[in-house]
N, C-alpha and C positions, 0 to 999 in steps of 0.2 A: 584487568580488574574492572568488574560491571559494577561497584557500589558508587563514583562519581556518576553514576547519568542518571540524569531529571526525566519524567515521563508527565506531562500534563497533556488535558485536555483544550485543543485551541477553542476560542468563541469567533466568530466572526472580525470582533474589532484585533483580535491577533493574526488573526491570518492577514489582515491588509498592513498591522504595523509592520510583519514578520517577510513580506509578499517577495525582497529582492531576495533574502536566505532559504527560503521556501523556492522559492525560482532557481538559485544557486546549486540544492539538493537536487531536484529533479532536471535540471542540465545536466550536473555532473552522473548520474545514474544514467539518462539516455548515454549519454559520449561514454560510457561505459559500458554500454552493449546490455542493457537491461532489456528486458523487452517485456514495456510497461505503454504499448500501447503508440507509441511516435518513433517517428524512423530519420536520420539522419540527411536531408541537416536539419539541426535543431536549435536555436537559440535562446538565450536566457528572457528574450521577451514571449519566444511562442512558450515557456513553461512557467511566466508568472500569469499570462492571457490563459493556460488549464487550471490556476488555481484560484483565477476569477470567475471565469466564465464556468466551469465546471463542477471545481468544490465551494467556492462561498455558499453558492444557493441553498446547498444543503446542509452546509455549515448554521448557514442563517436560520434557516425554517426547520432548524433540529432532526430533519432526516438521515443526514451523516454527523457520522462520531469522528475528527480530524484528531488524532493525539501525536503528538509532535517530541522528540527525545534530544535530548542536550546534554552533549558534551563537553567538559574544560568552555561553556557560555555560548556555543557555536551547535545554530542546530543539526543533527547528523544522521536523524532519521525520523519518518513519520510512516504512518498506515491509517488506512479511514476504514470506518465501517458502516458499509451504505444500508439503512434501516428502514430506506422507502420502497415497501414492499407492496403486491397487492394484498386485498383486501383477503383472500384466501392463506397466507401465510404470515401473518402477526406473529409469528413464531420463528421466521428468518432471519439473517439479515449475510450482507457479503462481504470480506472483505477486499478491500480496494490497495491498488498502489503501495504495497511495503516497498520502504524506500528506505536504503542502508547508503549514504554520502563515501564511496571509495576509501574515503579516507579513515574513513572510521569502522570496516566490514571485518569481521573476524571476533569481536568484542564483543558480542552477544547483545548488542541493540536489536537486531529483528526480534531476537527470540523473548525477551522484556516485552517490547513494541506488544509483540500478540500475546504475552501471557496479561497484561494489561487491559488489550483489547478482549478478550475472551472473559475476563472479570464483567468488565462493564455489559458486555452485552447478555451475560448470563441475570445480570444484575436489572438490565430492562428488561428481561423476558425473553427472553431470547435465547431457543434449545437447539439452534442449529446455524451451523455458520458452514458457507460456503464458497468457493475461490477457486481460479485459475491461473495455472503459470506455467510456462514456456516448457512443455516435454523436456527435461534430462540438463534444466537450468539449476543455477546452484542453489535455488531456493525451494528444489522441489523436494530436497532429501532434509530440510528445515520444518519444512512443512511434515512430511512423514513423522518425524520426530516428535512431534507436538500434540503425533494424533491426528491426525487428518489422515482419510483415509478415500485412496484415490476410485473413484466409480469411474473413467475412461480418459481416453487421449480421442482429441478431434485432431485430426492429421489437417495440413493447410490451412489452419487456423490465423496466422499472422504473418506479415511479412518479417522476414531480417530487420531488426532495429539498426544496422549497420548498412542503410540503404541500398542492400541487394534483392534482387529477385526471388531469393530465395522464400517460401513459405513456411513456417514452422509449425508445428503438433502444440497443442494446449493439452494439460491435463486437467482433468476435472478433481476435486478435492473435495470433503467436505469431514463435520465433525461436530458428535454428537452433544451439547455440553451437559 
C-alpha cells in the first residue's frame, strides 16, 4: 500500500540535517548494482561528499528540485530534477538519480517520486523532461510506463556499477508534459 509515504520537497537546510540518510540511500542503491553513476567500492562517505558537493549547490541556488519520500519516518527514496539549463531551453529540464532504498522497491515510491516530479515541473514551466538509464535496467520498463518515450540507446555508455570492466548501453528517454 502507497498511501503511508510522504513526498516533500528538500530545501538546502534539509539536505544537510538529512545528509547521513541521504547518504545511507544512495550507498544502499550503488551496493545494489544501480547504475546511477559510481561503481564499486563505494562508501557511505563518498555518497554523502555527492550530496554535497554535487546536489546542495543546486539545491541552494534553486536549479535542482531534490524531493525526498518517506516511509514508516525512514527516507526510502528521492529523484532530482535538474532545471539548469541553457539559455536556448527554459522549457527542459532532466531528471536525475531516482533513487528507490532496496528496502523499500516494489511499492510504488519511484512511480509517486516522478508522478510528483512531473507536477512540479509542468507547474515551473516546463514541457519536457528528459533522462537516461542503464539499457534493459529495471527502471527502464518504469519509465516506459509513465510515458517516456525512448529516442536511442548509446552502447558503452557506462561502466559496471559492480566494479567490472564491463561497459553498459544508456537509453535515452524523454516525455512530452
Amino acid at each position: 500500500m502507497t498511501d503511508d509515504i510522504g513526498i516533500s520537497a528538500f530545501a538546502a537546510e534539509d539536505l544537510r540535517e538529512n545528509l547521513g540518510e541521504l547518504g545511507g540511500l544512495l550507498n544502499a542503491c550503488v551496493h545494489g548494482g544501480a547504475s546511477i553513476s559510481f561503481v564499486l567500492p563505494h562508501s557511505q562517505a563518498d555518497s554523502e561528499a555527492f550530496w554535497l558537493d554535487k546536489v546542495l549547490p543546486g539545491v541552494a541556488d534553486g536549479t535542482r528540485l531534490l524531493l525526498v519520500a518517506k516511509k514508516g519516518g525512514r527516507i526510502a527514496g528521492s529523484v532530482q530534477l535538474n532545471g539548469d539549463m541553457p539559455p536556448n531551453q527554459p522549457h527542459r529540464a532532466e531528471v536525475n538519480k531516482l533513487l528507490v532504498h532496496p528496502d523499500f522497491r516494489r511499492s510504488g515510491i519511484g512511480r509517486r517520486l516522478m508522478a510528483e516530479l512531473e507536477q512540479r515541473a509542468a507547474a515551473a514551466g516546463r514541457s519536457l523532461i528528459t533522462l537516461d538509464t542503464r539499457s534493459g535496467d529495471k527502471a527502464e520498463p518504469l519509465y516506459a510506463g509513465l510515458g517516456y518515450r525512448t529516442v536511442g540507446i548509446i552502447p558503452g555508455f557506462a561502466r559496471d556499477p559492480m566494479g567490472g570492466e564491463r561497459l553498459d548501453p544508456t537509453t535515452i528517454m524523454y516525455k512530452t508534459l
